[in-house]
C-alpha positions in Angstrom: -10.5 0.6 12.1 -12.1 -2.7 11.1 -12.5 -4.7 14.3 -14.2 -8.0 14.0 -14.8 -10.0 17.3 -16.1 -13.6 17.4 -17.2 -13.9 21.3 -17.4 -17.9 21.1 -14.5 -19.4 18.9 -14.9 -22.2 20.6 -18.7 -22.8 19.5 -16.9 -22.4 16.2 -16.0 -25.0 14.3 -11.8 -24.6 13.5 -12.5 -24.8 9.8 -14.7 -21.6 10.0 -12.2 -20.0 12.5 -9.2 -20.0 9.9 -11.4 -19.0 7.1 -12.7 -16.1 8.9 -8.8 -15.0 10.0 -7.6 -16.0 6.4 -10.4 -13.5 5.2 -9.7 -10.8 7.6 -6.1 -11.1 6.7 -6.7 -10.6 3.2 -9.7 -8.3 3.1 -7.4 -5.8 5.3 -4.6 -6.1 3.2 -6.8 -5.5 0.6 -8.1 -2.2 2.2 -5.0 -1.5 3.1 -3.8 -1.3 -0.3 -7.2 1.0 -1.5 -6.6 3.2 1.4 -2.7 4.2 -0.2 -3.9 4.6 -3.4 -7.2 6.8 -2.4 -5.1 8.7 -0.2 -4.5 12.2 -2.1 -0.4 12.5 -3.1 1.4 16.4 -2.8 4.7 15.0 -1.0 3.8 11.7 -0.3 3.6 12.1 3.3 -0.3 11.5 3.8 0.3 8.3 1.1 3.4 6.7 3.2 1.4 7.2 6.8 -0.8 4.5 6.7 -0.2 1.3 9.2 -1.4 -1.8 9.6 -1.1 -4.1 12.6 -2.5 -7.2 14.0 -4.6 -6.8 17.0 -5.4 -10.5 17.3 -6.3 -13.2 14.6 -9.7 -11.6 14.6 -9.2 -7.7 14.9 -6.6 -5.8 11.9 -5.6 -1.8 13.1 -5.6 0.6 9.9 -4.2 4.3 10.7 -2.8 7.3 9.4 -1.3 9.9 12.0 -0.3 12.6 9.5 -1.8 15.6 11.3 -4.0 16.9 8.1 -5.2 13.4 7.3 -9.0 14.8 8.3 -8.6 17.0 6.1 -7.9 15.3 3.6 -10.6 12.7 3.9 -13.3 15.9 4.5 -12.3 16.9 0.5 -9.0 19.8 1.1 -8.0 18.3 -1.9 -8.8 18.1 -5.3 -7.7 14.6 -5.8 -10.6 13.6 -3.9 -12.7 14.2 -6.3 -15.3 15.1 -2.9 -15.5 11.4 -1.9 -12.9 11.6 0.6 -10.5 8.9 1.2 -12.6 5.9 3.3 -15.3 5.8 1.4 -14.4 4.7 -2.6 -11.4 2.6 -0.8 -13.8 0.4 1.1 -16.1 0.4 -2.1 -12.5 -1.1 -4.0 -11.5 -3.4 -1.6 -15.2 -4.7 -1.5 -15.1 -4.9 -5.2 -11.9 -6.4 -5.4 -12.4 -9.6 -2.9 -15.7 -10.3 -4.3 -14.0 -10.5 -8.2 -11.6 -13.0 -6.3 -14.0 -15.2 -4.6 -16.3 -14.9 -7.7 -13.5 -17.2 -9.7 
């Protein structure tokens, strides 16, 4: 889960706020996107379980509830090449958004 929590927003100026929840917004979608194409693919199952939800402006929810989803990101499968799931999709999404803000 990637939980960011700003305890003052009010110290914070508004421009900062909405860049900060525009960046969270689109870092997590991001992610979100890595995560699905990481995610090892027999059925499909593992590849379709993963959710996204808005806690607050500040906080994004990324799950999978497939029962074997441990598994999978502790290397059961092949297509993990043994760097699990979490890892290389964090290393993407990082990768991506910087390319973006780089231009």
């Amino acid at each position: 889960m990637l939980k960011i929590t700003i305890t003052s927003p009010s110290a914070i100026s508004k421009g900062v706020r909405d860049y900060v929840k525009q960046e969270v917004s689109q870092f997590s979608g991001t992610l979100f996107s890595e995560l699905r194409t990481n995610t090892p693919i027999k059925a499909g199952r593992a590849r379709a379980g993963w959710r996204k939800k808005q806690r607050s402006a500040f906080e994004v929810q990324l799950s999978n509830t497939v029962p074997y989803i441990d598994r999978l990101e502790n290397n059961y499968s092949k297509q993990t090449r043994g760097r699990g799931i979490m890892k290389p999709a964090i290393a993407s999404a990082v990768a991506r958004r910087q390319r973006r803000n780089t231009r």
